[in-house]
DOKOLGU-757482 format. One record per residue (C-alpha): residue in three letters; z, x, y. Coordinates in Angstrom, 3 decimals, always signed. Layout:
! DOKOLGU-757482
<atom code="ALA" c3="Z" c1="X" c2="Y"/>
...
//
This chain:
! DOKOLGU-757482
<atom code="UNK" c3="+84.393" c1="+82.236" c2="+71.995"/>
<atom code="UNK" c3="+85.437" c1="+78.481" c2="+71.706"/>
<atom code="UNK" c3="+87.640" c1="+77.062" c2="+74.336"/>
<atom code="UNK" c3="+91.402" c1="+76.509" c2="+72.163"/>
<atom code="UNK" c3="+91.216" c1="+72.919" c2="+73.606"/>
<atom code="UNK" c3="+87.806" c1="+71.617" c2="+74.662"/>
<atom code="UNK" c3="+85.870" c1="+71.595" c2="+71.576"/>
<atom code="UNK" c3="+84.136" c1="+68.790" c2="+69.068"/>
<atom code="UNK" c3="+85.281" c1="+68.826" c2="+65.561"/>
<atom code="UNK" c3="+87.820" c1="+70.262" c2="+63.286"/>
<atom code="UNK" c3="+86.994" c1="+73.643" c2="+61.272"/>
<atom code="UNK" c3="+88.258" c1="+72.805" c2="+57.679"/>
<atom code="UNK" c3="+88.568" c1="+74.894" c2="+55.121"/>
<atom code="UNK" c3="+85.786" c1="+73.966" c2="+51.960"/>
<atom code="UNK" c3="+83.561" c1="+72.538" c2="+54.858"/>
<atom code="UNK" c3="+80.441" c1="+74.185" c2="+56.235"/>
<atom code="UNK" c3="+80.405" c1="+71.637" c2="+59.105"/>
<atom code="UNK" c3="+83.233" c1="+70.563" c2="+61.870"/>
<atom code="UNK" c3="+84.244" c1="+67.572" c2="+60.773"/>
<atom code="UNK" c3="+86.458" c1="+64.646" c2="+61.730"/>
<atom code="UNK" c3="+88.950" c1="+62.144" c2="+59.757"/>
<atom code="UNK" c3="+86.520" c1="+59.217" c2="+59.370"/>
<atom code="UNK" c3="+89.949" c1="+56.976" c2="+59.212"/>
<atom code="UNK" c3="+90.853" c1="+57.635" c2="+62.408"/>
<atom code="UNK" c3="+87.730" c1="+56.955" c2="+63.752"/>
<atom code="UNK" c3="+87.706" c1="+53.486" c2="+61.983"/>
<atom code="UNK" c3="+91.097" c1="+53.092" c2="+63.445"/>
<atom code="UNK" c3="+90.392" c1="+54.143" c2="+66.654"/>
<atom code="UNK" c3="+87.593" c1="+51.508" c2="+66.172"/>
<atom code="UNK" c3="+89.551" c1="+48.766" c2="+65.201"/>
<atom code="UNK" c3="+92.099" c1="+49.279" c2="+68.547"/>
<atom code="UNK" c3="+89.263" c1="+49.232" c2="+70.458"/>
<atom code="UNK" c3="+87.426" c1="+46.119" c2="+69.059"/>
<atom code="UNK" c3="+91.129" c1="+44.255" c2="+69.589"/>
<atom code="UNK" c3="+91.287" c1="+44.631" c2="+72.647"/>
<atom code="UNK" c3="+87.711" c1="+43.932" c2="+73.474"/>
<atom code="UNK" c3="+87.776" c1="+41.003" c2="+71.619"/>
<atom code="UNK" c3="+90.614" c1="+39.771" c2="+73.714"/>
<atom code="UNK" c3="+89.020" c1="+40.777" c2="+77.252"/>
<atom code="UNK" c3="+85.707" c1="+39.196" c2="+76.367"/>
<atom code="UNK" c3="+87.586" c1="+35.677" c2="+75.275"/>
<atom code="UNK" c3="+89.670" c1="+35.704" c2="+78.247"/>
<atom code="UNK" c3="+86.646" c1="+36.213" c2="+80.570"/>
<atom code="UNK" c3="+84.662" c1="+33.986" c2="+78.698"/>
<atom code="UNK" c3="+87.400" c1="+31.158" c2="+78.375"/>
<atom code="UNK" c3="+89.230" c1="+31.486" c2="+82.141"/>
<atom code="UNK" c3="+86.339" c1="+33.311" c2="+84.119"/>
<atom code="UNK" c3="+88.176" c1="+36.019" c2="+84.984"/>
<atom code="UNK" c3="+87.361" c1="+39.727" c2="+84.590"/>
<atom code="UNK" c3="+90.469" c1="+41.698" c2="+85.903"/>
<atom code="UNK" c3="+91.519" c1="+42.292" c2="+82.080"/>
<atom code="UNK" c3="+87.858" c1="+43.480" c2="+81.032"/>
<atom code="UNK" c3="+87.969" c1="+45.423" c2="+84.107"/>
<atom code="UNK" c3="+90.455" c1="+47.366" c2="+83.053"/>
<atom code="UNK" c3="+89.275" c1="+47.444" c2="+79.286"/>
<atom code="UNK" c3="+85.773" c1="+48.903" c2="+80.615"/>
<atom code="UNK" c3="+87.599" c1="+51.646" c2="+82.492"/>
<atom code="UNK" c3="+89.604" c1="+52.409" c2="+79.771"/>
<atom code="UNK" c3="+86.803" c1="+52.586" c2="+76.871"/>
<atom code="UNK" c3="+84.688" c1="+55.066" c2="+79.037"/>
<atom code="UNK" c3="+87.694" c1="+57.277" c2="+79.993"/>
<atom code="UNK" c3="+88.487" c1="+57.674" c2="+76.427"/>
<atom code="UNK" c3="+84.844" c1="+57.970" c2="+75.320"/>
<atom code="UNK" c3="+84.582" c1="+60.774" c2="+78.224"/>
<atom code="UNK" c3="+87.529" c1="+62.149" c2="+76.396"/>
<atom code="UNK" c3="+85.790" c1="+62.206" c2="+73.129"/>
<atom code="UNK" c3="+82.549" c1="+64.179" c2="+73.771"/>
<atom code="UNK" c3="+83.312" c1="+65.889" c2="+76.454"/>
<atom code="UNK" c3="+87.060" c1="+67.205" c2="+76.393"/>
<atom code="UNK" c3="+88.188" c1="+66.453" c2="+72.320"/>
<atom code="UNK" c3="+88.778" c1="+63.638" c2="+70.321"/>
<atom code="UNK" c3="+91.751" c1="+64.805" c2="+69.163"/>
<atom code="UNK" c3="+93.161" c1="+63.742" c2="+73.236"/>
<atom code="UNK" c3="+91.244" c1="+60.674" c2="+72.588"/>
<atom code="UNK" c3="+94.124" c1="+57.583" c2="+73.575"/>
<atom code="UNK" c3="+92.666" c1="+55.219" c2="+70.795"/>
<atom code="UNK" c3="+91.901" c1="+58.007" c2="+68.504"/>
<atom code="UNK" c3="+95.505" c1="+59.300" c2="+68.944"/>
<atom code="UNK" c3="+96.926" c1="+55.468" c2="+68.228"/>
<atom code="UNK" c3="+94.766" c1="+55.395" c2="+65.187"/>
<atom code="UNK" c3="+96.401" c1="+58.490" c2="+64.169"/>
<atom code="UNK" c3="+99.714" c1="+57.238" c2="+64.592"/>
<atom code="UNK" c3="+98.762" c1="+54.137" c2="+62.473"/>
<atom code="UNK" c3="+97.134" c1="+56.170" c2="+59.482"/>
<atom code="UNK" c3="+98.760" c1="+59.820" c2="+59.576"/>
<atom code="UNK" c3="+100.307" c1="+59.041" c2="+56.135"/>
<atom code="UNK" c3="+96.746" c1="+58.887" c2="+54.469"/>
<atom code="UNK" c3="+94.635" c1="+61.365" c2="+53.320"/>
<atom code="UNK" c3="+91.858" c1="+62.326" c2="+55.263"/>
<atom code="UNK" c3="+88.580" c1="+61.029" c2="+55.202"/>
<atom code="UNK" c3="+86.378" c1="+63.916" c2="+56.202"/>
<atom code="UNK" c3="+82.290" c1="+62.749" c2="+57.920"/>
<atom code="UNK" c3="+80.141" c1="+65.163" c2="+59.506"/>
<atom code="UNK" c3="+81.364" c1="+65.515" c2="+63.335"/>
<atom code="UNK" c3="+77.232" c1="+66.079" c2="+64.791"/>
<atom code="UNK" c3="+76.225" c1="+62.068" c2="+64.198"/>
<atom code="UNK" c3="+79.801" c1="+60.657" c2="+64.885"/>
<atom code="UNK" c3="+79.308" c1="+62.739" c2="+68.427"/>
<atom code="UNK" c3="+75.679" c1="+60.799" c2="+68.410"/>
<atom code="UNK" c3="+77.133" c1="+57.792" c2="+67.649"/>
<atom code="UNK" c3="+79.521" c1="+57.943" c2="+70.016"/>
<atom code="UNK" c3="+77.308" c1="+58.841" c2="+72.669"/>
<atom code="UNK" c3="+75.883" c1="+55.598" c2="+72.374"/>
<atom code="UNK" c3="+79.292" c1="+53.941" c2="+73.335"/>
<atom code="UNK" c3="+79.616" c1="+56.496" c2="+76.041"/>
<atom code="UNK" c3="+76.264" c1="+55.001" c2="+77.559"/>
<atom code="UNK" c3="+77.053" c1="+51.510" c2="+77.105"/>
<atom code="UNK" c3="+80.481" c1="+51.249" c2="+78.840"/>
<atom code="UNK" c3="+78.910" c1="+53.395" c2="+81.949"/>
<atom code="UNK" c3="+76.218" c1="+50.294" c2="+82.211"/>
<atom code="UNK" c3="+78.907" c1="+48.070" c2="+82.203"/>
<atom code="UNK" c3="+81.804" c1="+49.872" c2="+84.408"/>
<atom code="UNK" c3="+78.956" c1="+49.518" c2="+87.039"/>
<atom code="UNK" c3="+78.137" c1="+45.743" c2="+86.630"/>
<atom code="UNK" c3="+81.277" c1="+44.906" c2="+86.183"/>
<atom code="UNK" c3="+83.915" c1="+47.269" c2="+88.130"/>
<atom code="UNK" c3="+81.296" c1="+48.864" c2="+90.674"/>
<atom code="UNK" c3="+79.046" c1="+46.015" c2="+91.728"/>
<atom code="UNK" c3="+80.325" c1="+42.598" c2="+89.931"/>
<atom code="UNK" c3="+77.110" c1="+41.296" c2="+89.187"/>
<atom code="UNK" c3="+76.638" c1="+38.405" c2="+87.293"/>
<atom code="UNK" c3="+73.987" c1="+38.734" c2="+84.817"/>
<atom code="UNK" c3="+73.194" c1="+38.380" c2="+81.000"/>
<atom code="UNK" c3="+73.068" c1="+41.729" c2="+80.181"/>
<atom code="UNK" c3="+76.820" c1="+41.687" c2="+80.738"/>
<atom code="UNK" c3="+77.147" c1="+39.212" c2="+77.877"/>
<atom code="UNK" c3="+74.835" c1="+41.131" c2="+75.588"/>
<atom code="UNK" c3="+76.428" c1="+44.544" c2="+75.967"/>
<atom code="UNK" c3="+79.511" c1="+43.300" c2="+75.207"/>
<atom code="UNK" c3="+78.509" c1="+41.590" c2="+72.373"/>
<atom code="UNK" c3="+76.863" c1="+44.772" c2="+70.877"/>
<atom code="UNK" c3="+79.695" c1="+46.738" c2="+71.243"/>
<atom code="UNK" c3="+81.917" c1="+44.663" c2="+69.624"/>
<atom code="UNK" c3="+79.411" c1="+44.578" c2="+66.888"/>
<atom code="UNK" c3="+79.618" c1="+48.173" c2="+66.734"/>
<atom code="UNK" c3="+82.871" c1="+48.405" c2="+66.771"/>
<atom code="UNK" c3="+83.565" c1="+45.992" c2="+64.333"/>
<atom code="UNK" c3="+80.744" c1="+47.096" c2="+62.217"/>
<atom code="UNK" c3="+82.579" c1="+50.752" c2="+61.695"/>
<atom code="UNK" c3="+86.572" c1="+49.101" c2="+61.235"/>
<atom code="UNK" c3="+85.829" c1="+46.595" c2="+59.279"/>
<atom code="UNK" c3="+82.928" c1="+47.968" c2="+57.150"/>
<atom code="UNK" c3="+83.085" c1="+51.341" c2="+57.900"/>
<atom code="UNK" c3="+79.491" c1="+51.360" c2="+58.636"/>
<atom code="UNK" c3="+78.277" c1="+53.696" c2="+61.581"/>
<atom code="UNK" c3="+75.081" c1="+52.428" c2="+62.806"/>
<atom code="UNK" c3="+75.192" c1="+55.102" c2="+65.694"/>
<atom code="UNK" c3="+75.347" c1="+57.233" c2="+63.007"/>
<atom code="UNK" c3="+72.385" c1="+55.697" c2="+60.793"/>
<atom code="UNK" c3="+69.968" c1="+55.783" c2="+63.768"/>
<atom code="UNK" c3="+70.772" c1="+59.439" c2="+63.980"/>
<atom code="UNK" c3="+70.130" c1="+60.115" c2="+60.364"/>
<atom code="UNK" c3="+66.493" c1="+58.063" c2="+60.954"/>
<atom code="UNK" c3="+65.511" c1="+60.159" c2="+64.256"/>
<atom code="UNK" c3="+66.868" c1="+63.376" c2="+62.529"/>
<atom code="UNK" c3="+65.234" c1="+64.170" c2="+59.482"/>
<atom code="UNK" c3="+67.178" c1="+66.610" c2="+58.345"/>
<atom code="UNK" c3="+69.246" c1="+66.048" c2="+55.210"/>
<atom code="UNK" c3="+72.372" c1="+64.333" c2="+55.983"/>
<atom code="UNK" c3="+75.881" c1="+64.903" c2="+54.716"/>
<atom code="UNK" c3="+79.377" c1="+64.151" c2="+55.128"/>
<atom code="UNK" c3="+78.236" c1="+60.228" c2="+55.789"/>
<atom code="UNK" c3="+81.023" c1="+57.487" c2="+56.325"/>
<atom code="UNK" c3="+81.329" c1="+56.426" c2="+52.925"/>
<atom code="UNK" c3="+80.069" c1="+58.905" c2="+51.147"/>
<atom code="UNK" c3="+76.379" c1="+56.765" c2="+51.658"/>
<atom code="UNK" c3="+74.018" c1="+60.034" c2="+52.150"/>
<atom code="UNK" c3="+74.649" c1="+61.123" c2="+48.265"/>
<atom code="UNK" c3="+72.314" c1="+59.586" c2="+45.770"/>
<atom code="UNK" c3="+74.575" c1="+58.188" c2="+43.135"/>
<atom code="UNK" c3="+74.667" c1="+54.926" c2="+40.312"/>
<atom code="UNK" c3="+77.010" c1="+51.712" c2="+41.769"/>
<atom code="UNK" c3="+80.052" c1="+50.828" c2="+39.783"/>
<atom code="UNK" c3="+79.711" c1="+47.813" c2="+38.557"/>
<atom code="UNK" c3="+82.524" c1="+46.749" c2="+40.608"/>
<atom code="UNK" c3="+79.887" c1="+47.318" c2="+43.593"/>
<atom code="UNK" c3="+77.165" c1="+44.734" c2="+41.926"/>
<atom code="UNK" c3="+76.494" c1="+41.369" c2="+42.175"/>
<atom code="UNK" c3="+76.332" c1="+39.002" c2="+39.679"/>
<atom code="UNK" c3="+74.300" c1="+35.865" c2="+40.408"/>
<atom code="UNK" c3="+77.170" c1="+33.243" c2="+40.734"/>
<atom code="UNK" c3="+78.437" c1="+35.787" c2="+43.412"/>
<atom code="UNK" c3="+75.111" c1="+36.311" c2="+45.459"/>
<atom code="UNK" c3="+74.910" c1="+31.669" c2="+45.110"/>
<atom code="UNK" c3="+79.289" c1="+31.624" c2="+46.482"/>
<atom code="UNK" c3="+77.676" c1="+34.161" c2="+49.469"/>
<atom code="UNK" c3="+74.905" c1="+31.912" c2="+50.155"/>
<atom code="UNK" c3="+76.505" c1="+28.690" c2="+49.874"/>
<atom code="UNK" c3="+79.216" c1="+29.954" c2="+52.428"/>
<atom code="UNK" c3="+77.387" c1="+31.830" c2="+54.889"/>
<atom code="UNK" c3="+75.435" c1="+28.668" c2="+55.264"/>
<atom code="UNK" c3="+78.163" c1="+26.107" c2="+55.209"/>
<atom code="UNK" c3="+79.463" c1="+28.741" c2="+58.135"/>
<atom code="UNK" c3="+76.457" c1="+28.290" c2="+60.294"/>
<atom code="UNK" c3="+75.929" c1="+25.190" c2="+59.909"/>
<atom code="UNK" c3="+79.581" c1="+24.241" c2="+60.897"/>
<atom code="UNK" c3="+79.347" c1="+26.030" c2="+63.957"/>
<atom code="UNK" c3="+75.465" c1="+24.727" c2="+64.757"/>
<atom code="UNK" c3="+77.044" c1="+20.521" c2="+64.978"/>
<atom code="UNK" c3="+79.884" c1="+21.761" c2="+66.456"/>
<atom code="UNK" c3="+77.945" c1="+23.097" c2="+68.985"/>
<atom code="UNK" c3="+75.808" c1="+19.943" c2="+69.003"/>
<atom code="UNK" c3="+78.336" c1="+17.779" c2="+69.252"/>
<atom code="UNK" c3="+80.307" c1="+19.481" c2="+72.152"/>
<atom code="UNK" c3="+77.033" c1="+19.415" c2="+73.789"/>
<atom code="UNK" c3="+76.466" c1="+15.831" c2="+73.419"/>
<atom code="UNK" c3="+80.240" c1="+15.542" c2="+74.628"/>
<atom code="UNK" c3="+79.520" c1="+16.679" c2="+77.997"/>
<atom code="UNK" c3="+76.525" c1="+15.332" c2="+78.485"/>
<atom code="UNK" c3="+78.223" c1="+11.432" c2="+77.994"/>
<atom code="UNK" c3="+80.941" c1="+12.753" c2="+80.175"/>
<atom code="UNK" c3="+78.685" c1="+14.092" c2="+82.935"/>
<atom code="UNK" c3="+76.698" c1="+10.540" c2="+82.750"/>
<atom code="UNK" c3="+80.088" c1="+8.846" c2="+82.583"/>
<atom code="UNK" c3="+81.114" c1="+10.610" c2="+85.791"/>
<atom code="UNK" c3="+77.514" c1="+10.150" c2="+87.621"/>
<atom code="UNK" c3="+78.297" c1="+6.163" c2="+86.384"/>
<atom code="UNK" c3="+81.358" c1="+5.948" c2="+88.401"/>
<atom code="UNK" c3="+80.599" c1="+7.552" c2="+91.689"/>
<atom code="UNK" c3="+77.767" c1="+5.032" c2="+91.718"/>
<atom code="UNK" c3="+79.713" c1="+1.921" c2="+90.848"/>
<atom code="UNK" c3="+82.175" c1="+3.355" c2="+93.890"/>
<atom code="UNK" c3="+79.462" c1="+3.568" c2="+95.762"/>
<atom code="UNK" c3="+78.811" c1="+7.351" c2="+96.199"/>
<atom code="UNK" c3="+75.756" c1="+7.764" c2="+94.340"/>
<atom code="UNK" c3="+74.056" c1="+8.427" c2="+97.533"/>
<atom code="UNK" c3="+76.167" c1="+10.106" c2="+99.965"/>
<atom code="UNK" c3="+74.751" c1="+12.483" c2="+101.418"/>
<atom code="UNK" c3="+71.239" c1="+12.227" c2="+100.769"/>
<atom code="UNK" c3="+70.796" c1="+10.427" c2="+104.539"/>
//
C-alpha cells in the first residue's frame, strides 16, 4: 500500500502513468535558475560564497525533497505552483522527470561538499555550476529536459508523456519552420553575439595587461623594482 504522503507522481484519471504538471516543473526551474544565476555572479564578481552557500544547501534539500519525500513538498516546486495554479496542467511522464532530476540531486551533493563541507577551490566548481544553470535554464526557458532525453537514449523503451509533447511523431506547423531569411537573421545574430563578446574580452584583456605594465613602470621609476630580491 502507498504511503498517503511519501510517494512520486500524481495518479490522474485518463493516464496509465503517474504523472506530474510539466509547468510547475518549468517553474520550479526557472526559481531555481534565478537564484543561481544571482549566487554564481555574486561569487564570481565579489569572491564571496556565503550566498551560494546557502543556494547549494537549499537546491539539494529541495531536490532530497523531490525524489525521496514528494515533489508536491518541494519549496521551489510549491512557489512555481503558486505562480502558475491558474493554468491548466501540463501533464509529462513522472519516471524520466524523477531521472532527470536525479541528475540535479547528484550534482548539488558534489558541490555542497566543495563548497559548504571542504571549500576547495577548484574548476570543477565553476563547471558544475555552469551546467546546472544550463539545465535549468534549458527546461524554463525552452522547456527542454535533457535529463530527461538521456533517459529516453539509455532506456529504449517507447517513451511518452515527453515535455512538449516531443516523443509523438507528428508534421510541424508551419509556424514551427524556417524560412531562409529566418535561418540568415539567426546566423547573422548569433555571430554578431559572439563576436561582441570575443573583443570585448580581448580588449579587457589588453586593458589589464597595459595597466599591470603601467603599475610595474612606476614602482621602478620610484625605485622599487627591486626590493626585495637582495
Amino acid at each position: 500500500m502507498e504511503n498517503k504522503y511519501i510517494y512520486f507522481g500524481e495518479t490522474v484519471k485518463g493516464y496509465d502513468i503517474k504523472v506530474l504538471n510539466e509547468r510547475e516543473a518549468r517553474a520550479g526551474a526557472g526559481i531555481l535558475f534565478l537564484f543561481g544565476f544571482i549566487s554564481f555572479n555574486n561569487s564570481f564578481i565579489f569572491h564571496d560564497f556565503t550566498f551560494t552557500k546557502i543556494f547549494v544547501t537549499v537546491f539539494m534539500i529541495d531536490f532530497i525533497i523531490r525524489i525521496f519525500i514528494n515533489p508536491k513538498y518541494s519549496p521551489s516546486l510549491l512557489l512555481g505552483r503558486v505562480m502558475i495554479q491558474n493554468q491548466i496542467p501540463e501533464y509529462v511522464a513522472a519516471p524520466q522527470k524523477k531521472w532527470a532530476w536525479y541528475i540535479g540531486l547528484y550534482l548539488s551533493i558534489i558541490m555542497f561538499f566543495l563548497i559548504v563541507v571542504f571549500e576547495i577551490m577548484t574548476p570543477i566548481k565553476l563547471f558544475i555550476c555552469i551546467l546546472c544553470l544550463v539545465l535549468l535554464f534549458s527546461e524554463s526557458a525552452f522547456g527542454i529536459c535533457i535529463g530527461c532525453k538521456i533517459f529516453n537514449l539509455i532506456y529504449k523503451e517507447n517513451p511518452t508523456l515527453c515535455p512538449g509533447g516531443v516523443c509523438e511523431i507528428r508534421q510541424k506547423d508551419e509556424i514551427q519552420t524556417f524560412s531562409i531569411l529566418q535561418k540568415i537573421i539567426l546566423i547573422v545574430f548569433i555571430s554578431s553575439v559572439f563576436t561582441f563578446v570575443y573583443k570585448s574580452i580581448k580588449i579587457k584583456n589588453e586593458q589589464t595587461k597595459i595597466e599591470t605594465t603601467k603599475q610595474q613602470t612606476m614602482k621602478c621609476q620610484a625605485g622599487k623594482c627591486g626590493a626585495g630580491m637582495k
